[in-house]
mmCIF file as Biopython writes it, N, C-alpha, C and O atoms, coordinates in Angstrom:
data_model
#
loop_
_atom_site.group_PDB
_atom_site.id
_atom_site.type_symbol
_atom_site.label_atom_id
_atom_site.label_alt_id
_atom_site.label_comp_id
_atom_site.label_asym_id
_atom_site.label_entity_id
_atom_site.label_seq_id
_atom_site.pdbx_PDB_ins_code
_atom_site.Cartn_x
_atom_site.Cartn_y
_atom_site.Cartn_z
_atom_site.occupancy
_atom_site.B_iso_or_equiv
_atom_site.auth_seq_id
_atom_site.auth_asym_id
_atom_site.pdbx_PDB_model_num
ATOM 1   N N  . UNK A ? 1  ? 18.784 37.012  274.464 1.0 0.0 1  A 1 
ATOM 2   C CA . UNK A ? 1  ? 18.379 35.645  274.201 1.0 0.0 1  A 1 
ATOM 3   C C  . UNK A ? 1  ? 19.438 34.661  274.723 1.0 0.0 1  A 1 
ATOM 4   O O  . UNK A ? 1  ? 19.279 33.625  275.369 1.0 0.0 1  A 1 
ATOM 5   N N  . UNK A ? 2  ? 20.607 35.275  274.259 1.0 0.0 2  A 1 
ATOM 6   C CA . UNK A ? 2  ? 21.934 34.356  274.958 1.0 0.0 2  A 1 
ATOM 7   C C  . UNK A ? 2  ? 21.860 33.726  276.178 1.0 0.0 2  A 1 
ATOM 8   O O  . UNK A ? 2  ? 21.846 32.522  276.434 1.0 0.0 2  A 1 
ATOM 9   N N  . UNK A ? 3  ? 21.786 35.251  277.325 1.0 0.0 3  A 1 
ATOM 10  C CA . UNK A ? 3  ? 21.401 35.014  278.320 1.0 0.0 3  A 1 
ATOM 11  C C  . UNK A ? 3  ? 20.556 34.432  279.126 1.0 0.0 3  A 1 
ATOM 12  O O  . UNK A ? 3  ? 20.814 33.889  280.201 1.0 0.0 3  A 1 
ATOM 13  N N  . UNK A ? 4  ? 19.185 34.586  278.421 1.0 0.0 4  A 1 
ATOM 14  C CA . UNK A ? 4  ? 18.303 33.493  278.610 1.0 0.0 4  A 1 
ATOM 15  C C  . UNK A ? 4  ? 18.897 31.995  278.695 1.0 0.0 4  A 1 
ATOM 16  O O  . UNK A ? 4  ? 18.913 31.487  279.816 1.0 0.0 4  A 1 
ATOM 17  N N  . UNK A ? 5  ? 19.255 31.448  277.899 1.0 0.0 5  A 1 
ATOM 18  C CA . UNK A ? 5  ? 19.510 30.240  277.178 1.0 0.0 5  A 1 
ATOM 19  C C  . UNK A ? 5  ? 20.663 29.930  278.172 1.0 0.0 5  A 1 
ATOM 20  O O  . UNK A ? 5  ? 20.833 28.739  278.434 1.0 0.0 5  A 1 
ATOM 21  N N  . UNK A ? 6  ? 21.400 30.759  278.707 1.0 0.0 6  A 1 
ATOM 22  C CA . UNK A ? 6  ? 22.564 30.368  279.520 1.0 0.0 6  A 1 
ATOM 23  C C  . UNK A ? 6  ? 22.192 30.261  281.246 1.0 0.0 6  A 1 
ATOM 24  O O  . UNK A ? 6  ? 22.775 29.609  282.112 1.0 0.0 6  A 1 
ATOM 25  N N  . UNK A ? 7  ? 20.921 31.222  281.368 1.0 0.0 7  A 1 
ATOM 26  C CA . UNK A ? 7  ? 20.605 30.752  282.434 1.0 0.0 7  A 1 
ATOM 27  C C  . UNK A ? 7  ? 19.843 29.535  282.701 1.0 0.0 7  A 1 
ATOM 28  O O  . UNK A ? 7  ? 19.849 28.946  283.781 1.0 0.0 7  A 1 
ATOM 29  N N  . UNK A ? 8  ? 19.140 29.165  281.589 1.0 0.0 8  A 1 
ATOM 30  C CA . UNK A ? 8  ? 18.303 27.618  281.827 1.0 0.0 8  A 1 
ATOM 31  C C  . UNK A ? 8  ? 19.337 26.592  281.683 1.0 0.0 8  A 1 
ATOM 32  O O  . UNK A ? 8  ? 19.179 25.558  282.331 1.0 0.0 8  A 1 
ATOM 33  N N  . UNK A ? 9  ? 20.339 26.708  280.959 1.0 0.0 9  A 1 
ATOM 34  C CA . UNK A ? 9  ? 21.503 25.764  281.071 1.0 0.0 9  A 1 
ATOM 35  C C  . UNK A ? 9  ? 22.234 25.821  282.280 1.0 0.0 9  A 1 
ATOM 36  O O  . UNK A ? 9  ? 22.979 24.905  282.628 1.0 0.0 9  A 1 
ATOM 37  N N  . UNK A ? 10 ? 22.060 26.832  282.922 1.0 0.0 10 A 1 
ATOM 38  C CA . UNK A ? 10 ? 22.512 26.934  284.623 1.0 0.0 10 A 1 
ATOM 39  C C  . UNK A ? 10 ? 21.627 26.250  285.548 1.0 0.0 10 A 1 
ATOM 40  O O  . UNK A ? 10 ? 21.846 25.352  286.361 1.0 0.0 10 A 1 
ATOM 41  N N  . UNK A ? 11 ? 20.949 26.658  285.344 1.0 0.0 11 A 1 
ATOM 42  C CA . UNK A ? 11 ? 19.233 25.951  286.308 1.0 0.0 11 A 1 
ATOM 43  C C  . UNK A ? 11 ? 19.140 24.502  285.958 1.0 0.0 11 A 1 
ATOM 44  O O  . UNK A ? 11 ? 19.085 23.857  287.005 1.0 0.0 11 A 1 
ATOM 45  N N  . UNK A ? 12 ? 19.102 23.737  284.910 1.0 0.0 12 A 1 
ATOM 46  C CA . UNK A ? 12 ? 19.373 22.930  284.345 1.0 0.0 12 A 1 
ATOM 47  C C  . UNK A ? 12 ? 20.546 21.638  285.134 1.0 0.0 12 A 1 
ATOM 48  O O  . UNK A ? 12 ? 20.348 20.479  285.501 1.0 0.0 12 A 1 
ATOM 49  N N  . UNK A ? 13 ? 21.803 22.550  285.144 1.0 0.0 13 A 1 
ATOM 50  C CA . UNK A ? 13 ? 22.544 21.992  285.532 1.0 0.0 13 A 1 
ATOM 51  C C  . UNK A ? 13 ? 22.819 21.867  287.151 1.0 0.0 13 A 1 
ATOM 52  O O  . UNK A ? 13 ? 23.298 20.920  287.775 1.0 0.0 13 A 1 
ATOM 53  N N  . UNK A ? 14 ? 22.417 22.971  287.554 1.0 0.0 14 A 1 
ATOM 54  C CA . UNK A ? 14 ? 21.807 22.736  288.962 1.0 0.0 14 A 1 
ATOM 55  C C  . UNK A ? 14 ? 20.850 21.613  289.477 1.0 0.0 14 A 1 
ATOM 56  O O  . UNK A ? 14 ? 21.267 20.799  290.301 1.0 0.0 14 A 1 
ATOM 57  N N  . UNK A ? 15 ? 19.791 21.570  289.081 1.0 0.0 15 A 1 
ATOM 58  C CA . UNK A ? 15 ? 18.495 20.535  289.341 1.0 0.0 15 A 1 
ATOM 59  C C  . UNK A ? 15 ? 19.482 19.432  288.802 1.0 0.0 15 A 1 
ATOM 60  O O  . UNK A ? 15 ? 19.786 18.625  289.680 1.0 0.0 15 A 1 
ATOM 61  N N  . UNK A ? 16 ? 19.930 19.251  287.845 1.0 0.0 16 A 1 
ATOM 62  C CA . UNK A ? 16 ? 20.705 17.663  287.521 1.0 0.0 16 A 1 
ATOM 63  C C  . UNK A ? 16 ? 21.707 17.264  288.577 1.0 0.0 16 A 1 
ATOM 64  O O  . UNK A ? 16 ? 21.976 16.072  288.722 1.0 0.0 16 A 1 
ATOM 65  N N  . UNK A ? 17 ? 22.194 18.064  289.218 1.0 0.0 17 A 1 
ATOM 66  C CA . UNK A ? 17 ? 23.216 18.224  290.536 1.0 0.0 17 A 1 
ATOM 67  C C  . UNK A ? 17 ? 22.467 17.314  291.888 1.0 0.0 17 A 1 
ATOM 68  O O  . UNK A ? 17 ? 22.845 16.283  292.445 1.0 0.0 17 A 1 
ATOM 69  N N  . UNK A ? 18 ? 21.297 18.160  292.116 1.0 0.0 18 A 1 
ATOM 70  C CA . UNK A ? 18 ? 20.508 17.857  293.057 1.0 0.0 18 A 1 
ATOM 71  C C  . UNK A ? 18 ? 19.683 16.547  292.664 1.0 0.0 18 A 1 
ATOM 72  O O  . UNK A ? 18 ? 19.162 15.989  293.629 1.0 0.0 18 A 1 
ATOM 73  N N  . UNK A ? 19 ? 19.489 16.005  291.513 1.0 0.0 19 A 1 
ATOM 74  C CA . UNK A ? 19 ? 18.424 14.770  291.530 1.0 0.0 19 A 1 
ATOM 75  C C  . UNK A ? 19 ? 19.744 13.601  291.895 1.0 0.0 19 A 1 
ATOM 76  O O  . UNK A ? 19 ? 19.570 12.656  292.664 1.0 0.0 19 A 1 
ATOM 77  N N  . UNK A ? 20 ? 21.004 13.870  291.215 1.0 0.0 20 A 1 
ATOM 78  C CA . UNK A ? 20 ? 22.200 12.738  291.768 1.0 0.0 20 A 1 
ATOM 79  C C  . UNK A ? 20 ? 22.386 12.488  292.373 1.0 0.0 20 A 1 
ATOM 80  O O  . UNK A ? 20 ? 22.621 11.297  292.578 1.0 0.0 20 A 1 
ATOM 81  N N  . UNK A ? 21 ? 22.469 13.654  293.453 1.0 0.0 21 A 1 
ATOM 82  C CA . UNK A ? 21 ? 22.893 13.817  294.792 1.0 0.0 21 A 1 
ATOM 83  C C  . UNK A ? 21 ? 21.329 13.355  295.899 1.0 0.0 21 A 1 
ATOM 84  O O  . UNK A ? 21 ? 21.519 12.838  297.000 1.0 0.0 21 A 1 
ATOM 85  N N  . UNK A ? 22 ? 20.136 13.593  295.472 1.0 0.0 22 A 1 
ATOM 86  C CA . UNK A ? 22 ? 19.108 12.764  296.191 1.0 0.0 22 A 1 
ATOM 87  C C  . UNK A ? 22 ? 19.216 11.439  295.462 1.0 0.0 22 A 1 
ATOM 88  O O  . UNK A ? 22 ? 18.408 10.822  296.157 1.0 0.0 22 A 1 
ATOM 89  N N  . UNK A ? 23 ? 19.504 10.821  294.836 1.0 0.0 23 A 1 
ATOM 90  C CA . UNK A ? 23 ? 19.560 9.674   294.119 1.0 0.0 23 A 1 
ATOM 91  C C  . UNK A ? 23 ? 20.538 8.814   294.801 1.0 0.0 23 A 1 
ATOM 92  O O  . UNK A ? 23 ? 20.526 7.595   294.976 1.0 0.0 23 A 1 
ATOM 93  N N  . UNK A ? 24 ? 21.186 9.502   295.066 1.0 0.0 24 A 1 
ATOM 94  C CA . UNK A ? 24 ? 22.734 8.413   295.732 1.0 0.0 24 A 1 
ATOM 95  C C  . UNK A ? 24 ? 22.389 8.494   297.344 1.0 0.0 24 A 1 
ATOM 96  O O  . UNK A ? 24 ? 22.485 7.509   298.077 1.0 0.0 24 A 1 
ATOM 97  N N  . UNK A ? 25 ? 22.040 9.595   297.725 1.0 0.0 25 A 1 
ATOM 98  C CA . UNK A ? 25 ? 21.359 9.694   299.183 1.0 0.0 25 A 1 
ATOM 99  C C  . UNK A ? 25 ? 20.466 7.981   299.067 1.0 0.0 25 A 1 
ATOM 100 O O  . UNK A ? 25 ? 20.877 6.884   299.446 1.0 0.0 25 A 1 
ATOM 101 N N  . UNK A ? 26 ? 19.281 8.312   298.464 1.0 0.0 26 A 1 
ATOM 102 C CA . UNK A ? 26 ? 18.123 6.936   298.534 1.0 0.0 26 A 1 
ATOM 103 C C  . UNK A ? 26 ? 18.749 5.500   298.250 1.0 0.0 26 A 1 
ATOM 104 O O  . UNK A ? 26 ? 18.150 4.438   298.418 1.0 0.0 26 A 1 
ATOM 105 N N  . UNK A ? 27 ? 19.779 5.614   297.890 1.0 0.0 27 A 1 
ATOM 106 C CA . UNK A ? 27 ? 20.865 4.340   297.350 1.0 0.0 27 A 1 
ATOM 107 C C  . UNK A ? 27 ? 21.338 4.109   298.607 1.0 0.0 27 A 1 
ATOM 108 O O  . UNK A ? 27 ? 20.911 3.173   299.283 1.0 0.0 27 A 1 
ATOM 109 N N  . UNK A ? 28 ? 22.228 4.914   299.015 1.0 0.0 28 A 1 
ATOM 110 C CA . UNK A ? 28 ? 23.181 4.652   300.444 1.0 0.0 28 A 1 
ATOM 111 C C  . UNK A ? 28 ? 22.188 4.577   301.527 1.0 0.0 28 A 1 
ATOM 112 O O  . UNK A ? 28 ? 22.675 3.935   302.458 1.0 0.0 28 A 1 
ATOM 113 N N  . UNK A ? 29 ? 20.683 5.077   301.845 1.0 0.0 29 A 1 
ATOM 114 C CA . UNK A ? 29 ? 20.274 4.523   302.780 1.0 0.0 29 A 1 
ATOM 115 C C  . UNK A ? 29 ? 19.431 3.499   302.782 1.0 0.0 29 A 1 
ATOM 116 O O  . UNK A ? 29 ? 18.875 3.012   303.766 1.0 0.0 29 A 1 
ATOM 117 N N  . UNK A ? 30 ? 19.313 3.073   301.319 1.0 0.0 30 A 1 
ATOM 118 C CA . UNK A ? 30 ? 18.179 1.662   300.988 1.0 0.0 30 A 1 
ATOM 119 C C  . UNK A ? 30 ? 19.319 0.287   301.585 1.0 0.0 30 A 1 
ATOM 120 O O  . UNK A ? 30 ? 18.943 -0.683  302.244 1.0 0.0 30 A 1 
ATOM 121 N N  . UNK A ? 31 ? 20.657 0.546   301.159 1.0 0.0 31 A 1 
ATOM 122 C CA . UNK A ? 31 ? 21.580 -0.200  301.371 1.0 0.0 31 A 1 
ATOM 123 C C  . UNK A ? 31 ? 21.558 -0.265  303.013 1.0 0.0 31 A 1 
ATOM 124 O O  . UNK A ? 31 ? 21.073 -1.152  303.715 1.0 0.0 31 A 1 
ATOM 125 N N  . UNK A ? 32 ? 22.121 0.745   303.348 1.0 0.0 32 A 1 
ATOM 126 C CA . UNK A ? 32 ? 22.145 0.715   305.160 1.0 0.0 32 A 1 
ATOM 127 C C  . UNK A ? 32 ? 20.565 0.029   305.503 1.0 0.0 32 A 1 
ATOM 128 O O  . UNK A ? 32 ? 20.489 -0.995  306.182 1.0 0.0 32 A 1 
ATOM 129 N N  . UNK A ? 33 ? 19.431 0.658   304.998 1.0 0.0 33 A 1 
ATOM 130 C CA . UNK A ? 33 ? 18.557 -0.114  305.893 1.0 0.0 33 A 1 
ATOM 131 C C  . UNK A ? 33 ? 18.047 -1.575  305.834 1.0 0.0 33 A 1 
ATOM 132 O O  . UNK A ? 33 ? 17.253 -2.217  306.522 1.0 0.0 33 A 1 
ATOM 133 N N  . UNK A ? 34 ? 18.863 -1.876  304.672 1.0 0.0 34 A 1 
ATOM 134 C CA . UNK A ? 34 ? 19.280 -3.379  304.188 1.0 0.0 34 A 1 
ATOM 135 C C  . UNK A ? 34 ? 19.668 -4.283  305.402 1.0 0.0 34 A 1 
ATOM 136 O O  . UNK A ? 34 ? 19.040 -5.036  306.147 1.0 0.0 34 A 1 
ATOM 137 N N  . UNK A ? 35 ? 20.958 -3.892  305.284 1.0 0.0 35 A 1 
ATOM 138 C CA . UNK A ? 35 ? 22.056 -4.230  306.024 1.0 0.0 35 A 1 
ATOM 139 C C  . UNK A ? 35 ? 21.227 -4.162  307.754 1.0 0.0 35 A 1 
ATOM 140 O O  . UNK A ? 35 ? 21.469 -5.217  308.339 1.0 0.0 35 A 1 
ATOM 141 N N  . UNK A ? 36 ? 20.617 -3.480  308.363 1.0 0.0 36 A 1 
ATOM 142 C CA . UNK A ? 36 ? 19.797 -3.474  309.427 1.0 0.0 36 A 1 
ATOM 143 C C  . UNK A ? 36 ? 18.799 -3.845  309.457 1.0 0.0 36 A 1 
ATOM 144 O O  . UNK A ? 36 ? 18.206 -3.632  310.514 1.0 0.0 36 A 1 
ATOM 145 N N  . UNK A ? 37 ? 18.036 -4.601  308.350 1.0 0.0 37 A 1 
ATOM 146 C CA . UNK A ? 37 ? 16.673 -5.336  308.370 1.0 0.0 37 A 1 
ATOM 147 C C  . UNK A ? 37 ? 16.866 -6.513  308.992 1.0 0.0 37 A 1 
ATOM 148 O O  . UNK A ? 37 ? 15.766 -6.986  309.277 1.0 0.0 37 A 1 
ATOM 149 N N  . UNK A ? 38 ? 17.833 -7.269  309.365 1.0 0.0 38 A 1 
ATOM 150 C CA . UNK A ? 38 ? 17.723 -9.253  309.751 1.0 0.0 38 A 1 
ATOM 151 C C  . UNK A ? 38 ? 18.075 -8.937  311.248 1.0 0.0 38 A 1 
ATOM 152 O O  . UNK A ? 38 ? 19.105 -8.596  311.830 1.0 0.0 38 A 1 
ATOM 153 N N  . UNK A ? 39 ? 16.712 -9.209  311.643 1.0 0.0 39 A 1 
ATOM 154 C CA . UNK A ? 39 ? 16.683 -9.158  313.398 1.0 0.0 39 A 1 
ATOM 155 C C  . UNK A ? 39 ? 17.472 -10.078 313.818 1.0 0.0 39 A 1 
ATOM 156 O O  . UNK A ? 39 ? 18.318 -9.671  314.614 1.0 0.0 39 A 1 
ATOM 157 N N  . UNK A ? 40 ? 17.493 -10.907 313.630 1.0 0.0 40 A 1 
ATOM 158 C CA . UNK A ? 40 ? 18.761 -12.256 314.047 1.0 0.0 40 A 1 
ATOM 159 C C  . UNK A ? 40 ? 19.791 -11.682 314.610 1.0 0.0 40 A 1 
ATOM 160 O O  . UNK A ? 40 ? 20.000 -10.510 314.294 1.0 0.0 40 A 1 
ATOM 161 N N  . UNK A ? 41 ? 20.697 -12.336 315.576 1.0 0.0 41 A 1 
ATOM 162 C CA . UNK A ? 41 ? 21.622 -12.745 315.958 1.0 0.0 41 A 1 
ATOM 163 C C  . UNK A ? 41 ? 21.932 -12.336 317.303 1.0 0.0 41 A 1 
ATOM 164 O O  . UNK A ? 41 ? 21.135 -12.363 318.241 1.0 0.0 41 A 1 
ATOM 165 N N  . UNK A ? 42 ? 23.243 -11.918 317.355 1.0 0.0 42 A 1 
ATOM 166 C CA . UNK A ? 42 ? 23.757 -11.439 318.396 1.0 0.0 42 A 1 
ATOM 167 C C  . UNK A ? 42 ? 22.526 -10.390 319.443 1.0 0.0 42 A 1 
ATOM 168 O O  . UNK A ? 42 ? 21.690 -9.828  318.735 1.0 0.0 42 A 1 
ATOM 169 N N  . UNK A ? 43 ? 22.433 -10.209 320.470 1.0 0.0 43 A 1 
ATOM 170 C CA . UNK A ? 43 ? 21.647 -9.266  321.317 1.0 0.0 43 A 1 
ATOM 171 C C  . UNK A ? 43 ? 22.269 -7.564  321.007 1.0 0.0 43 A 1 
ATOM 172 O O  . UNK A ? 43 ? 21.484 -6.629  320.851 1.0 0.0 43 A 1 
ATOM 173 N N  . UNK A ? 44 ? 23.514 -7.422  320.967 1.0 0.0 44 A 1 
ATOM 174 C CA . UNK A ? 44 ? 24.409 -6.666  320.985 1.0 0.0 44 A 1 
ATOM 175 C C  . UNK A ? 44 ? 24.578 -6.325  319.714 1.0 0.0 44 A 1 
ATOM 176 O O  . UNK A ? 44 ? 24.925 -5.144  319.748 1.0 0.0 44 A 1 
ATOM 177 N N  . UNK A ? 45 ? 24.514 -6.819  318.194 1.0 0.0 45 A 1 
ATOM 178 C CA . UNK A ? 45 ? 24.453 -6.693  317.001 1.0 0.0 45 A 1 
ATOM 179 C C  . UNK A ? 45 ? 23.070 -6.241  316.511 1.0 0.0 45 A 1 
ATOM 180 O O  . UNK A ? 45 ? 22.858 -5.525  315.532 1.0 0.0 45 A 1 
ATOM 181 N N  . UNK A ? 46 ? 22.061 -6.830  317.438 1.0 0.0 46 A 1 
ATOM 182 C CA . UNK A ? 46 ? 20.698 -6.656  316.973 1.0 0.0 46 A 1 
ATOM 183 C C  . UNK A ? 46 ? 20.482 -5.088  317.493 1.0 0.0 46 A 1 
ATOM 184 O O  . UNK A ? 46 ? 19.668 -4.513  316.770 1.0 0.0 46 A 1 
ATOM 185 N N  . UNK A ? 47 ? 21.107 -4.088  318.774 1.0 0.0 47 A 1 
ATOM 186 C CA . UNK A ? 47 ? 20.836 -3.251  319.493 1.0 0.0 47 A 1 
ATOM 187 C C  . UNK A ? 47 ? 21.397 -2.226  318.542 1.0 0.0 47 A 1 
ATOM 188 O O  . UNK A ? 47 ? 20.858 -1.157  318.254 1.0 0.0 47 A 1 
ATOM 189 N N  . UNK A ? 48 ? 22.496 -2.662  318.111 1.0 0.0 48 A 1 
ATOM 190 C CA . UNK A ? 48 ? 23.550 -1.450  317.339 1.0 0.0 48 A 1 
ATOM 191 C C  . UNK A ? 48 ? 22.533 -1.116  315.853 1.0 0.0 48 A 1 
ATOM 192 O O  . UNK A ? 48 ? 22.327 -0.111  315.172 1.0 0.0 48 A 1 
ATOM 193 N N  . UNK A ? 49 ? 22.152 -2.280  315.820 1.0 0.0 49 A 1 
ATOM 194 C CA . UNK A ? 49 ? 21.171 -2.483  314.362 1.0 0.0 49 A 1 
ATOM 195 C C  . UNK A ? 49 ? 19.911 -1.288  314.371 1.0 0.0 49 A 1 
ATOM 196 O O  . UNK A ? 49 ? 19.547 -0.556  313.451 1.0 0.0 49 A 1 
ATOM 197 N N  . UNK A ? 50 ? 19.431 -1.389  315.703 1.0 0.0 50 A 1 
ATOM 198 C CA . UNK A ? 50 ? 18.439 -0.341  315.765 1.0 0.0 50 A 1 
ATOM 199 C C  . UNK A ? 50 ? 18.857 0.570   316.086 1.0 0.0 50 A 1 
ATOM 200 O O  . UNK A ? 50 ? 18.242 1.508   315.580 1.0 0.0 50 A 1 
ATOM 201 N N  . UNK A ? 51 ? 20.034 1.029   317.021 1.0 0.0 51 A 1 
ATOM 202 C CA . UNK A ? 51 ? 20.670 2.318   316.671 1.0 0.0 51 A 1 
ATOM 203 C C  . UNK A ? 51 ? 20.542 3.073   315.601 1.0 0.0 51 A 1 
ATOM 204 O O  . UNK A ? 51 ? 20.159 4.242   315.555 1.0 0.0 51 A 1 
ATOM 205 N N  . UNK A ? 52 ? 21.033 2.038   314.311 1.0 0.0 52 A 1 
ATOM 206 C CA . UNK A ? 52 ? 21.527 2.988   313.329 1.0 0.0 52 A 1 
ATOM 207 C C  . UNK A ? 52 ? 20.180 3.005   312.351 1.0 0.0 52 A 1 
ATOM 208 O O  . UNK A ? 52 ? 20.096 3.583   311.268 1.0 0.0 52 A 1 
ATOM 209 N N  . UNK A ? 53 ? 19.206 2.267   312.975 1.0 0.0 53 A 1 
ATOM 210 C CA . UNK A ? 53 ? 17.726 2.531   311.987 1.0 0.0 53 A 1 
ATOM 211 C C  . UNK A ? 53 ? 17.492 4.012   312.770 1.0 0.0 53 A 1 
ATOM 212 O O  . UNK A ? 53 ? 17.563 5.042   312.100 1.0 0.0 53 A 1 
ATOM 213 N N  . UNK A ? 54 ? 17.305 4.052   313.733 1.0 0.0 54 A 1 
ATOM 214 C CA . UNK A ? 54 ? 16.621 5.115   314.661 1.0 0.0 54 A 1 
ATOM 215 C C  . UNK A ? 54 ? 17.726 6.324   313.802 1.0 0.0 54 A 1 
ATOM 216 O O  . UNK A ? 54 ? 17.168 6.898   312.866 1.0 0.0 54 A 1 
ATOM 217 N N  . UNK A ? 55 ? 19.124 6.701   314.048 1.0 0.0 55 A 1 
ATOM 218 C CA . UNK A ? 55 ? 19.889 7.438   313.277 1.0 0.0 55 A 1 
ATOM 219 C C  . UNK A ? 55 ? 19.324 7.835   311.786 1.0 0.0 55 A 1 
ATOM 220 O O  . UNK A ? 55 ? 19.150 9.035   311.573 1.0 0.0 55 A 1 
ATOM 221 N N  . UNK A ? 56 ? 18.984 6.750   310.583 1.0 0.0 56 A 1 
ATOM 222 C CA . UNK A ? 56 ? 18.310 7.361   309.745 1.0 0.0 56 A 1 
ATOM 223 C C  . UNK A ? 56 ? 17.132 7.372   309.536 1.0 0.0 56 A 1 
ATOM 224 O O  . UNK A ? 56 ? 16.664 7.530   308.408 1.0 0.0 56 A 1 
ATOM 225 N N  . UNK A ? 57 ? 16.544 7.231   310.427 1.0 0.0 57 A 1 
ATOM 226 C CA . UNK A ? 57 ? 14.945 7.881   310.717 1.0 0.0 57 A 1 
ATOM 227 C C  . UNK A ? 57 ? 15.339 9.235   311.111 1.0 0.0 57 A 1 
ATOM 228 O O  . UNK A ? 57 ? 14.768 10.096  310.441 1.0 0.0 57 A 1 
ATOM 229 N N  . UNK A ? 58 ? 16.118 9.663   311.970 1.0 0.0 58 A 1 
ATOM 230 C CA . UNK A ? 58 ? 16.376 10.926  311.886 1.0 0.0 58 A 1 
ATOM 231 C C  . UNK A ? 58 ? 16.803 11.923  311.165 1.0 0.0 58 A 1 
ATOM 232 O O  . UNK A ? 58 ? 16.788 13.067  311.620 1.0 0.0 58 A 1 
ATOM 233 N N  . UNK A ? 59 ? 17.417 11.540  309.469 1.0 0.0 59 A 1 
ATOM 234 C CA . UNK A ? 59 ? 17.991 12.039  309.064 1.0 0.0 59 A 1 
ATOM 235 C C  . UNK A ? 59 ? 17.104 12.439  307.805 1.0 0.0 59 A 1 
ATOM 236 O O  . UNK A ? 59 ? 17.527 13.139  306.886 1.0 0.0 59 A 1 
ATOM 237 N N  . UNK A ? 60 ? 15.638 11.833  307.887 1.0 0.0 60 A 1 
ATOM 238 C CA . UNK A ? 60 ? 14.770 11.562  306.865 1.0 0.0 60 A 1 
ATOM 239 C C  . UNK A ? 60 ? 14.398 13.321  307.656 1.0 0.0 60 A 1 
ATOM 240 O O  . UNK A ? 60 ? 14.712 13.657  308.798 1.0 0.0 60 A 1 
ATOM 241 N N  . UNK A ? 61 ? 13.681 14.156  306.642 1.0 0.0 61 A 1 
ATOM 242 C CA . UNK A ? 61 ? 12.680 15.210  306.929 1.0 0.0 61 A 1 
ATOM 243 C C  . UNK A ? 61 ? 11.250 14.798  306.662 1.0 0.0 61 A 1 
ATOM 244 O O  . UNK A ? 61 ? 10.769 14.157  305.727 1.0 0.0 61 A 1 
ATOM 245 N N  . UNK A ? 62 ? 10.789 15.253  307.564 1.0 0.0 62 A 1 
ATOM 246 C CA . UNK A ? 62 ? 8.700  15.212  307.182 1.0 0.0 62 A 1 
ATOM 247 C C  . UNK A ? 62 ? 8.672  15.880  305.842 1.0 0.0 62 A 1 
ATOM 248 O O  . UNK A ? 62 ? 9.248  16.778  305.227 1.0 0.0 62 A 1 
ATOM 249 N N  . UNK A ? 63 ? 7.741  15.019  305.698 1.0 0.0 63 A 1 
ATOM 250 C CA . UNK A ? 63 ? 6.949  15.583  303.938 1.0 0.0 63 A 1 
ATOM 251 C C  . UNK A ? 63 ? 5.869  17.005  304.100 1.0 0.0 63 A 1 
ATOM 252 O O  . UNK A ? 63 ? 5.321  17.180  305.188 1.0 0.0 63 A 1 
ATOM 253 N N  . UNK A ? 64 ? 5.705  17.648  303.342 1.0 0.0 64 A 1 
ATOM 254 C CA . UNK A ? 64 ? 4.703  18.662  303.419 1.0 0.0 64 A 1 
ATOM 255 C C  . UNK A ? 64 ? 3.088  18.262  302.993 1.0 0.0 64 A 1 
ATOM 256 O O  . UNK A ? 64 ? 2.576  18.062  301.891 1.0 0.0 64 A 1 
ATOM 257 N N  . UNK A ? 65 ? 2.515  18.238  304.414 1.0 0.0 65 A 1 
ATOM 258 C CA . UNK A ? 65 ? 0.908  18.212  304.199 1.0 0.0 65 A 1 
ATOM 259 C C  . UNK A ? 65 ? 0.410  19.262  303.481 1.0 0.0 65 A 1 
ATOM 260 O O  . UNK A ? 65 ? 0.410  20.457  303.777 1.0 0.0 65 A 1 
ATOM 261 N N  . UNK A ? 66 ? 0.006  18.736  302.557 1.0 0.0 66 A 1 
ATOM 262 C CA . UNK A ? 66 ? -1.336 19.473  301.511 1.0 0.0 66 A 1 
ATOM 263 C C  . UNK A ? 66 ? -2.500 19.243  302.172 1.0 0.0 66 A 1 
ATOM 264 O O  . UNK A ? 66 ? -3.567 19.632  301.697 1.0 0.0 66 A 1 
#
């Protein structure tokens, strides 16, 4: 029973690992794609801007079709 109980407190603490760690992921790139939303300005500021959208478009994975 112990064991039981110690492995769901493992599993547990795992999945709580992983929702932080996707949580702070969706934080740091809501921010970046912030920061690259205002088409304005410079030609050269605006280019680097879509650089780094195109960069985390790449970093996103496809979802699974059902």
């Amino acid at each position: 029973m112990f064991q039981t109980l110690e492995e769901q407190v493992k599993e547990h603490e795992q999945y709580k690992q992983r929702y932080i760690d996707a949580f702070d992921w969706v934080r740091k790139t809501r921010i970046d794609i912030q920061q690259c939303s205002d088409p304005h300005g410079e030609k050269e500021h605006t280019i680097e801007k879509e650089r780094k959208m195109t960069e985390i478009a790449a970093t996103m994975k496809e979802g699974k079709v059902c």
